[in-house]
C-alpha positions as CSV (number, residue, x, y, z in Angstrom):
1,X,-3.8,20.6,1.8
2,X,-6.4,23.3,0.4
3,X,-6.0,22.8,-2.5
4,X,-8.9,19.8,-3.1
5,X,-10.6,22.4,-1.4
6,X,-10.0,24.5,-4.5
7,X,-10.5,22.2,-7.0
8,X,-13.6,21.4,-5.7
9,X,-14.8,25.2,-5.5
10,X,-13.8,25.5,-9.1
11,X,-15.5,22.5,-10.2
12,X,-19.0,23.9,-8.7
13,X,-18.2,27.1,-9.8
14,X,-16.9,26.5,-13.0
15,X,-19.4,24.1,-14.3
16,X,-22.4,24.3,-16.4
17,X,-24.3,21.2,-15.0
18,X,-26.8,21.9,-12.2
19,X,-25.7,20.5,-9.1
20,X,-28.4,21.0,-6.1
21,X,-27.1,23.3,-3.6
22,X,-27.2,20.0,-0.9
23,X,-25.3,18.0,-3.0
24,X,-22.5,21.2,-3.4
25,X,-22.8,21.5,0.6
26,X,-22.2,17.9,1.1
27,X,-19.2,17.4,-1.3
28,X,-17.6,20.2,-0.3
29,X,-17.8,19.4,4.0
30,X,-16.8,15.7,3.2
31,X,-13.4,17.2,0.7
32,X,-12.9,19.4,3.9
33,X,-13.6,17.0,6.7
34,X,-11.6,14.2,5.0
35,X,-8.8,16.6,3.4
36,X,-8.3,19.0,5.7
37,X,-9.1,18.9,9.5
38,X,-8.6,14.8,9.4
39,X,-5.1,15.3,8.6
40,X,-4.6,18.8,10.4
41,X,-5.6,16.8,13.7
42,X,-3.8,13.3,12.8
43,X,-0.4,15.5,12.3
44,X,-0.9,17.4,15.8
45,X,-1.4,13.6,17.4
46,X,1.6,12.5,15.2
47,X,3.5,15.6,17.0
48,X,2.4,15.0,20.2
49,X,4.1,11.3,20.1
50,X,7.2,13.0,18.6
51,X,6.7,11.6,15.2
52,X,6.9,15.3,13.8
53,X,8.9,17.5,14.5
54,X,7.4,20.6,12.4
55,X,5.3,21.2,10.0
56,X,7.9,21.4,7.7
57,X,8.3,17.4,7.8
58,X,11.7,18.1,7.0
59,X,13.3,14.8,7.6
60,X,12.5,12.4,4.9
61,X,11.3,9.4,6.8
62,X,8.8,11.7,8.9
63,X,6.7,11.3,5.5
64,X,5.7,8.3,5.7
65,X,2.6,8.1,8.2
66,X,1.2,11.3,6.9
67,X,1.7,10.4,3.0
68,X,0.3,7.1,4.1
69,X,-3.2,8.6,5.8
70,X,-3.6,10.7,3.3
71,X,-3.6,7.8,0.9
72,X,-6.3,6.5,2.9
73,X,-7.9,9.4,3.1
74,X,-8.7,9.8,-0.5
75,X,-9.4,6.2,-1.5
76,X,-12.3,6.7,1.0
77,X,-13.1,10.2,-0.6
78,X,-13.3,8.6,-3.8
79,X,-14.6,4.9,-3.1
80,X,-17.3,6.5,-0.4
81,X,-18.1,10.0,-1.7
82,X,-17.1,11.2,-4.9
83,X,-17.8,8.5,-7.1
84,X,-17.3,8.1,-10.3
85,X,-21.1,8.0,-11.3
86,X,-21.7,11.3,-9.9
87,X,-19.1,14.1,-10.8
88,X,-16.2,12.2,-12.6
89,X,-14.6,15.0,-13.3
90,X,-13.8,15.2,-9.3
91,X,-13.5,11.6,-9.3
92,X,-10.7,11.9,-11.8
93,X,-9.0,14.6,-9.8
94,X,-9.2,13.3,-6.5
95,X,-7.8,10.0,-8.4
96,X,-4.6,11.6,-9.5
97,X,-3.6,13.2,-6.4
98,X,-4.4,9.6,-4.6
99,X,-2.1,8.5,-7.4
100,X,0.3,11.5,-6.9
101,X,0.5,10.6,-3.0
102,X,1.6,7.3,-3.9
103,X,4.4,8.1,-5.7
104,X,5.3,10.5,-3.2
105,X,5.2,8.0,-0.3
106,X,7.4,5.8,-2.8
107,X,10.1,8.5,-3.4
108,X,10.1,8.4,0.1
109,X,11.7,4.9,0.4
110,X,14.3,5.8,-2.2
111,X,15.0,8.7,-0.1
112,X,14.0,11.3,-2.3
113,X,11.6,13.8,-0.5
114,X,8.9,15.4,-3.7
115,X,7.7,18.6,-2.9
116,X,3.9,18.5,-1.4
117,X,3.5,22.0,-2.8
118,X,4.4,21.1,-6.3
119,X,2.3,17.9,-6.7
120,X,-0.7,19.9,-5.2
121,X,-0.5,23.2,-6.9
122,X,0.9,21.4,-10.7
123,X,-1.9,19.0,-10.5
124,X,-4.9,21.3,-10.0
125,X,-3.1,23.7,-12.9
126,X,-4.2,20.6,-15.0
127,X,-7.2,19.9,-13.4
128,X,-8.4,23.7,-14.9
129,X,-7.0,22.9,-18.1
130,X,-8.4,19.4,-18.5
131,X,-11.9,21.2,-17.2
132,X,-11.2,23.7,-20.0
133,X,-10.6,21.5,-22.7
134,X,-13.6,19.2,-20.6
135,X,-16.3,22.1,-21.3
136,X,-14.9,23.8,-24.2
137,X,-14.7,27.3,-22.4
138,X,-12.2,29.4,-22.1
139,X,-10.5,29.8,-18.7
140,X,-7.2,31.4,-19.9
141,X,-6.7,33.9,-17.1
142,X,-7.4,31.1,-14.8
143,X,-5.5,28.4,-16.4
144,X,-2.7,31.9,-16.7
145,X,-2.9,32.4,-12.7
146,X,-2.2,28.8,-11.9
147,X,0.5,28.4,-14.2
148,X,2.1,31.8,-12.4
149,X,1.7,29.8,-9.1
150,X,3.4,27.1,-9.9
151,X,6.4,29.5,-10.5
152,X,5.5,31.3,-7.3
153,X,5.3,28.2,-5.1
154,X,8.4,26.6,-6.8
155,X,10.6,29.8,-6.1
156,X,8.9,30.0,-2.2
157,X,10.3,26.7,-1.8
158,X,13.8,27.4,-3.5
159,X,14.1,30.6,-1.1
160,X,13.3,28.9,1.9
161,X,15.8,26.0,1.3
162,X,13.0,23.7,1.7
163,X,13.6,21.5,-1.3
164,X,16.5,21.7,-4.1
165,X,15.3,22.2,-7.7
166,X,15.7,18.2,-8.2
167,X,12.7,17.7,-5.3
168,X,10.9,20.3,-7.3
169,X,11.0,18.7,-10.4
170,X,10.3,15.4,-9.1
171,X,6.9,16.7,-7.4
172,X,5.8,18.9,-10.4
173,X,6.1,15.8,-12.6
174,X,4.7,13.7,-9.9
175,X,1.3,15.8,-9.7
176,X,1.6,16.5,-13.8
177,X,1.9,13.1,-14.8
178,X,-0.7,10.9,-13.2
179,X,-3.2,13.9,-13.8
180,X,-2.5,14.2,-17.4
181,X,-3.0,10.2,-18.1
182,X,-6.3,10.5,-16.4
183,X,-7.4,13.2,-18.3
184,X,-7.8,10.9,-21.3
185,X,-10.9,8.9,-19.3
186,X,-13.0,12.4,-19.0
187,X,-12.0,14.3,-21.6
């Protein structure tokens, strides 16, 4: 959930183009209004009509309306505020993890629950190594710390019997992959 909160942060911080301080504002309070307390208050709605149990979602097919507004969530993040035009390398992120959230929603009608954590934290590890390669600097320890996360999340999730190592496999790959295909359009 934070995490295009992140990547956004790093973006602005990270980059060497100027960005006016309003535009930094704005992108950042839409990512957040649109990413964050959006879903945060469609979930408590979605509990209060039983549709959720927990937090933990951990039936399968209590997926499916959140993976599905958060799908409409970030087509209007991307077709309404970060365009294309104006920081592509957001664009491009915000893309893959619309494209990420499909697959997940998809897995969900095979029955096969991805891990949220995975897709999230594996796709902004290559979000900072695309933006790397994207501005020819060297964000190693960064690039080091994320890669150390993944391992951290994907051994949280293990411990807490929240997935099986199949369900984290099939959401690293799902954040990796769409991520990595985009990376060829703003590289």
């Amino acid at each position: 959930m934070f995490i295009s909160v992140y990547a956004v942060l790093l973006y602005f911080f990270l980059t060497e183009r100027y960005h006016p301080y309003q535009e930094v504002f704005l992108v950042t309070i839409q990512v957040i209004i649109l990413t964050i307390l959006i879903p945060i208050s469609i979930f408590y709605f979605l509990m209060t009509l039983g549709r959720a149990n927990s937090f933990m979602l951990s039936e399968i097919s209590q997926r499916k309306i959140p993976l599905a507004v958060n799908i409409l969530l970030l087509y209007i993040l991307i077709r309404e505020s970060i365009r294309i035009e104006l920081i592509p390398e957001l664009y491009y992120f915000f893309f893959g993890a619309l494209v990420s959230t499909v697959l997940a929603l998809l897995f969900v009608f095979i029955n096969l629950k991805a891990s949220i954590h995975m897709i999230a934290i594996s796709s902004i590890t290559v979000f900072a190594i695309g933006f790397s390669l994207h501005t020819q600097t060297n964000h190693i320890y960064l690039v080091a710390f994320l890669l150390l996360l993944n391992g951290i999340v994907a051994t949280s999730r293990l411990s807490m019997k929240a997935h099986d190592t199949k369900e984290l496999i099939v959401g690293f790959l799902s954040g990796v992959i769409p991520q990595m295909g985009l990376l060829y359009f703003w590289l």
